[in-house]
Short mmCIF file of the C-alpha atoms (twelve columns), coordinates in Angstrom:
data_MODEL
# 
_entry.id   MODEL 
# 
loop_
_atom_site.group_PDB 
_atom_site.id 
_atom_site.type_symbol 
_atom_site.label_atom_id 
_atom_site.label_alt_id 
_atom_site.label_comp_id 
_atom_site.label_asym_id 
_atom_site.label_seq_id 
_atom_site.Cartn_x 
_atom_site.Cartn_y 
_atom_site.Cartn_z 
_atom_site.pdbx_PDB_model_num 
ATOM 1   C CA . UNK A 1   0.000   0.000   0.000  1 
ATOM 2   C CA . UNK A 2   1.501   3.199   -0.866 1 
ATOM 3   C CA . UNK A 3   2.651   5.903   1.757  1 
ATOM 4   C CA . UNK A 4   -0.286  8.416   0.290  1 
ATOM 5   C CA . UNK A 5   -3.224  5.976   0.790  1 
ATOM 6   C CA . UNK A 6   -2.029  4.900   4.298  1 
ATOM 7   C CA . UNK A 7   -1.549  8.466   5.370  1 
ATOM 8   C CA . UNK A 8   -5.177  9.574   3.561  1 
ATOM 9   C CA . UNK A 9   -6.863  6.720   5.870  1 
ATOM 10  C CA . UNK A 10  -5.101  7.075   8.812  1 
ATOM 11  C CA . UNK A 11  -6.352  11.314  8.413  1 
ATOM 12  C CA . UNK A 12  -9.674  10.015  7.411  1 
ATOM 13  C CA . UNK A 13  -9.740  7.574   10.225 1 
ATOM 14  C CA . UNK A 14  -8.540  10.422  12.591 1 
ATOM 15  C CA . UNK A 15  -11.235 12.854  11.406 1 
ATOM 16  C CA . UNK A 16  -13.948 10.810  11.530 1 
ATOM 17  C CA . UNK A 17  -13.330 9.690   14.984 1 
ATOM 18  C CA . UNK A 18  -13.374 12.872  16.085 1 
ATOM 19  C CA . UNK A 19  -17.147 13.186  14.460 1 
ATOM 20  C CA . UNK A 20  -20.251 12.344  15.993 1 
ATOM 21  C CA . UNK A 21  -21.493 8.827   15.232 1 
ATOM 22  C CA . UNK A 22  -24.455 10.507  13.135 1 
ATOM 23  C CA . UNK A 23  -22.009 11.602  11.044 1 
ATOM 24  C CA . UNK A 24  -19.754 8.791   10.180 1 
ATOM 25  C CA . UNK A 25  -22.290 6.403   9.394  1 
ATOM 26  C CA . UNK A 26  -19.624 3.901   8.062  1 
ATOM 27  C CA . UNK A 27  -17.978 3.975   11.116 1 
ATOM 28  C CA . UNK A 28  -19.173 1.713   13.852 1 
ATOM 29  C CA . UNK A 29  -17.589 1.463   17.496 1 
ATOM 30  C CA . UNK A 30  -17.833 -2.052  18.039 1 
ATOM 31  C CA . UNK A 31  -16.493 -1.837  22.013 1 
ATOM 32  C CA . UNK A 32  -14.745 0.073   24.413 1 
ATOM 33  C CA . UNK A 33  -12.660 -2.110  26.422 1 
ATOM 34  C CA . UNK A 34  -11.104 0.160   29.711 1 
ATOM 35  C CA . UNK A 35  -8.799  2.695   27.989 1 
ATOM 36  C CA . UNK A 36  -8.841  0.887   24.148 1 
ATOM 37  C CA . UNK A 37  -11.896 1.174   21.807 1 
ATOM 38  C CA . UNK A 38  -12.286 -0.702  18.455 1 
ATOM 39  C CA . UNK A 39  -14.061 1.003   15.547 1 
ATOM 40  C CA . UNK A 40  -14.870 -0.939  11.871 1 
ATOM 41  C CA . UNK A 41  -15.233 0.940   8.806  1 
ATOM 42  C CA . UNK A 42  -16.103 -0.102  5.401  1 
ATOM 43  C CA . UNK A 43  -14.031 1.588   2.078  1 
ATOM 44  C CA . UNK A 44  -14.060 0.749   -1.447 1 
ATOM 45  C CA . UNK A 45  -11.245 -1.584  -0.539 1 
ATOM 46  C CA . UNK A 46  -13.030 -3.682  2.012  1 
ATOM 47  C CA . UNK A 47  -13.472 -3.780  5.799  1 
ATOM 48  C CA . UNK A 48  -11.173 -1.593  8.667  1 
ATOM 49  C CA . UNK A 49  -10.811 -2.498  11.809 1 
ATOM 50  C CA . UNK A 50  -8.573  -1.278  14.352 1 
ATOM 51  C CA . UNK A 51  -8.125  -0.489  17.801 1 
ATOM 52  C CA . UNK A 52  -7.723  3.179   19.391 1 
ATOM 53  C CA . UNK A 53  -6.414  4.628   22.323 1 
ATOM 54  C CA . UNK A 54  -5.746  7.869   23.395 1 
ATOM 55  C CA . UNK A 55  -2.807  9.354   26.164 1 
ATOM 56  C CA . UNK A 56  -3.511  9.320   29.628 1 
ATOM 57  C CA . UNK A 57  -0.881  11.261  30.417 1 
ATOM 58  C CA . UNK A 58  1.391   13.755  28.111 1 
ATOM 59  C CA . UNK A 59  4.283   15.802  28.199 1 
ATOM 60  C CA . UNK A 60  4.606   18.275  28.327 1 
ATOM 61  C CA . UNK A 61  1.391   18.959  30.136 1 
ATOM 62  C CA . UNK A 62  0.425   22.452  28.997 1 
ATOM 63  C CA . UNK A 63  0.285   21.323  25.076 1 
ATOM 64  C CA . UNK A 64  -2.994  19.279  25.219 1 
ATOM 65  C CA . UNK A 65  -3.009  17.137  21.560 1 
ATOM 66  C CA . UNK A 66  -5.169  15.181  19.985 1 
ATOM 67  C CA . UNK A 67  -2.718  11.782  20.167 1 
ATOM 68  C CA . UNK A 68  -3.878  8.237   19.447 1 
ATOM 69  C CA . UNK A 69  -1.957  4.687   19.056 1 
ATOM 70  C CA . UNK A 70  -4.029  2.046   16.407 1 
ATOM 71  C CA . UNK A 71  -3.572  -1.244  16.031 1 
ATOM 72  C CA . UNK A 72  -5.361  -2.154  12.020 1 
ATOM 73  C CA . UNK A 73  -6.518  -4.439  10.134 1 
ATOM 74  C CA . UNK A 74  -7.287  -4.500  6.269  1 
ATOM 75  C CA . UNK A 75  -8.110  -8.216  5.342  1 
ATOM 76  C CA . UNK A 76  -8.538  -7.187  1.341  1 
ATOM 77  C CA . UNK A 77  -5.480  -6.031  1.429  1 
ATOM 78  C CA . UNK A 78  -3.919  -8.586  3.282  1 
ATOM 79  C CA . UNK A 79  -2.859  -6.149  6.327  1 
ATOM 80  C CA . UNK A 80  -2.835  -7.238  9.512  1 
ATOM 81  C CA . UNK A 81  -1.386  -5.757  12.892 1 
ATOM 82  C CA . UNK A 82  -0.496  -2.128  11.334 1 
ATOM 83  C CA . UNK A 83  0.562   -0.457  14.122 1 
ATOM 84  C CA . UNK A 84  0.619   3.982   13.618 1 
ATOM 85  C CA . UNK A 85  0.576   6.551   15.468 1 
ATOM 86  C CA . UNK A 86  -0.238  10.429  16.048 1 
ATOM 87  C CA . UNK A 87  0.961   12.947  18.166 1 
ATOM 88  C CA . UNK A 88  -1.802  15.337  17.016 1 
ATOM 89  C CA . UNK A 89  1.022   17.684  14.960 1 
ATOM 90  C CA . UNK A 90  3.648   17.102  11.997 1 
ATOM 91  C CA . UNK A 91  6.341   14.841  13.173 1 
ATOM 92  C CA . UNK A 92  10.014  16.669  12.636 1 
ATOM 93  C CA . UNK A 93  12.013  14.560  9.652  1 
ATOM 94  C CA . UNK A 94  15.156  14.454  11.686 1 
ATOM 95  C CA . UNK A 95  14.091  12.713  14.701 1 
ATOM 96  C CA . UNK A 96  13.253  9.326   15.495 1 
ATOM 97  C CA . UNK A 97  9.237   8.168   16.876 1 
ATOM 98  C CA . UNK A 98  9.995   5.735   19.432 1 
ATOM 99  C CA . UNK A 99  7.547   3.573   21.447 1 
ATOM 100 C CA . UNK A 100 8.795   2.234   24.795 1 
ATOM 101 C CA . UNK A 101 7.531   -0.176  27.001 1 
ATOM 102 C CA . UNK A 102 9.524   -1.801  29.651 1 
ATOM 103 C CA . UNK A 103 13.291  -2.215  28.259 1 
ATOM 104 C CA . UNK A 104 11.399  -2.937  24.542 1 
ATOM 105 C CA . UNK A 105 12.004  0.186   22.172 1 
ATOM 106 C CA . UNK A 106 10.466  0.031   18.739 1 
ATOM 107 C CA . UNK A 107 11.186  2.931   15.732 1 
ATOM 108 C CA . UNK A 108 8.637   4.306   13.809 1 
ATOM 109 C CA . UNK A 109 9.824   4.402   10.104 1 
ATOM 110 C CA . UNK A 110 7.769   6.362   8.042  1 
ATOM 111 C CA . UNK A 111 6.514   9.796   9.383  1 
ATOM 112 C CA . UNK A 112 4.216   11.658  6.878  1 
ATOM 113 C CA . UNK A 113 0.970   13.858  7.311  1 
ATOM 114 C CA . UNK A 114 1.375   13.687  11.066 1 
ATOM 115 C CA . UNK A 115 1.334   10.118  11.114 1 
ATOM 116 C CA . UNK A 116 3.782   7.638   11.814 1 
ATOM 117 C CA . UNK A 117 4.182   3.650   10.849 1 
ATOM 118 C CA . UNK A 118 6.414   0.766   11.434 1 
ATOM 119 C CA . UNK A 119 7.596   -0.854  7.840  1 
ATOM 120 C CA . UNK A 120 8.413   -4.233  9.331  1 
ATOM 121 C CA . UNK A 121 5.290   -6.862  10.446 1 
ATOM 122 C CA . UNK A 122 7.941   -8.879  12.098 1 
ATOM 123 C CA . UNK A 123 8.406   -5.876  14.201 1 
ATOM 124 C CA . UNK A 124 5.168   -5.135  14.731 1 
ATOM 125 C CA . UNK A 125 3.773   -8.110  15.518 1 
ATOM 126 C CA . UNK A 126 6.213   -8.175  18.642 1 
ATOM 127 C CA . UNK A 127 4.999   -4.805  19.997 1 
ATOM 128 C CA . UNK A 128 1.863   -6.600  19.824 1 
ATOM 129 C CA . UNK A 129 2.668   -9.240  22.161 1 
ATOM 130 C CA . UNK A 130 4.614   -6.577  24.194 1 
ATOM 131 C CA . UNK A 131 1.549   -4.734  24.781 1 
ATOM 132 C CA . UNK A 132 -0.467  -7.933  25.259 1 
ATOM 133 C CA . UNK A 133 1.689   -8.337  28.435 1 
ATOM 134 C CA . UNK A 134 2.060   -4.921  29.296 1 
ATOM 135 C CA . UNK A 135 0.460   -1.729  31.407 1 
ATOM 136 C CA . UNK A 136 1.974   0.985   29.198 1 
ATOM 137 C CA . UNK A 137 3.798   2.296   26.630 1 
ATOM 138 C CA . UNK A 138 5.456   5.526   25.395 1 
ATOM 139 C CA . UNK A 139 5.337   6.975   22.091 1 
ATOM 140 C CA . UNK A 140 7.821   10.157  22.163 1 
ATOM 141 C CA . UNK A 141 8.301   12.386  19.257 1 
ATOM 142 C CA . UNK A 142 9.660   15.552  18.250 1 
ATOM 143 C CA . UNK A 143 7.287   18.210  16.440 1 
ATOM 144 C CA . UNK A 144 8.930   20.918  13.452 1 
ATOM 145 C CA . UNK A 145 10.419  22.757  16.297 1 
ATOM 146 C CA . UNK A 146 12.662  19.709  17.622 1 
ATOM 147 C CA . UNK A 147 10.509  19.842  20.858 1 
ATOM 148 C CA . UNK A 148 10.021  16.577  22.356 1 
ATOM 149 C CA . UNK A 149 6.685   15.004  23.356 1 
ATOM 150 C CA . UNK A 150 5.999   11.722  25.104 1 
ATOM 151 C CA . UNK A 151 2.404   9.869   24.967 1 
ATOM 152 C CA . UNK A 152 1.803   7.585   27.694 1 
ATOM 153 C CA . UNK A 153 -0.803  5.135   26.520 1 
ATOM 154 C CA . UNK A 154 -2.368  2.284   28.917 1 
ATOM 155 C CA . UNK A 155 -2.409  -0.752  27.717 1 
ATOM 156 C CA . UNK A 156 -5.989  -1.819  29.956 1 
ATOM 157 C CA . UNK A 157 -7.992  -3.498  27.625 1 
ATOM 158 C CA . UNK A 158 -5.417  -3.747  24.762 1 
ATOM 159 C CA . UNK A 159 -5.691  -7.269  24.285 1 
ATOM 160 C CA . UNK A 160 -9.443  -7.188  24.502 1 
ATOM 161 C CA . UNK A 161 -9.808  -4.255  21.594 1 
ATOM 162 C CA . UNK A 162 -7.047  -6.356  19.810 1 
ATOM 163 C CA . UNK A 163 -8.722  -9.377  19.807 1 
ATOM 164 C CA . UNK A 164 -12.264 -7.849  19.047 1 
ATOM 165 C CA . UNK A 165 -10.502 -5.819  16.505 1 
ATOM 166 C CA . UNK A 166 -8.619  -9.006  14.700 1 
ATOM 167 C CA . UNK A 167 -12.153 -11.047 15.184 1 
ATOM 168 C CA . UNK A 168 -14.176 -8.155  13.086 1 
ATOM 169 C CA . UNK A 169 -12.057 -8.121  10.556 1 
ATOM 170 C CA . UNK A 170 -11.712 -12.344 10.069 1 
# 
C-alpha cells in the first residue's frame, strides 16, 4: 500500500473519529474495552478495523493534543497488525518516533501527514505481544520545532480491543 493511501486513511480515520457517530455512518464502534476502543469501517477496498487509544498522560502537560496509538486491520489487502501513530502535529524529519515499554524500544519508520508507521510486520507483531503483556507504553516524538513530546498510553484493555478488533475483521 503506498505511503499516500495509508496516510489519507489514517487522516480520514482520525477525522472521523473525532465526528459524531451521526455523522460517520460507516464507522461503527464495536467496544470500548477500559482505555482501548475498536471502531470498523467499510471503504471501497473492504473492511477496517482497528483499535484506538488515546494518552492518559502527556508531556509536556500544557500542550494538550489530539494523540492516538491504532492497532489495524485491512483483510482485502492482506494487512494485519499495522501499528501507527499520532501525536496530534507534523512529526520533525530528523528525529526518530519511538515507542517504549519496559526495556522494549520500537522505531517508527515512516513519518508523513502527522502520522507515523512501522515498515516491518515482524516488528510489529512483537509490539503486539509486548503490549499484550504490558500496562503501558510511550510513544515520544519531536514536532517541526525539535521539541520533544511523550504519549503515555495504557495498555488496559489492549488485548481485549485487539482481539475484538482481529475477530471483526476475520
Amino acid at each position: 500500500m503506498s505511503i499516500i493511501k495509508k496516510t489519507l486513511f489514517l487522516s480520514i480515520i482520525f477525522l472521523i473519529t473525532s465526528l459524531s457517530q451521526t455523522v460517520a455512518s460507516d464507522l461503527k464502534k464495536v467496544g470500548k474495552f477500559k482505555d482501548w476502543e475498536v471502531m470498523v469501517m467499510t471503504e471501497n477496498s473492504g473492511k477496517v478495523c482497528f483499535a484506538q487509544s488515546t494518552p492518559v498522560l502527556q508531556a509536556p502537560k500544557k500542550n494538550k493534543r489530539d494523540a492516538r496509538l491504532f492497532v489495524t486491520f485491512r483483510p482485502n489487502e492482506k494487512i494485519s497488525n499495522e501499528i501507527s501513530t499520532t501525536a496530534g502535529y507534523e512529526f520533525n524529519k530528523d528525529n526518530s518516533v519511538l515507542a517504549t515499554s519496559g526495556n522494549n524500544k520500537f522505531k517508527f519508520d515512516i513519518k508523513q501527514q502527522g502520522f507515523a508507521w512501522m515498515t516491518s510486520n515482524k516488528k510489529e507483531k512483537i509490539m503486539v505481544k509486548i503490549m499484550k503483556k504490558g500496562s503501558r507504553i510511550m510513544v515520544a516524538g519531536y514536532n517541526q520545532k525539535g521539541s520533544q513530546t511523550i504519549d503515555h498510553y495504557s495498555l488496559l484493555g489492549f488485548t481485549k480491543a485487539y482481539n475484538t478488533a482481529k475477530k471483526a475483521c476475520s
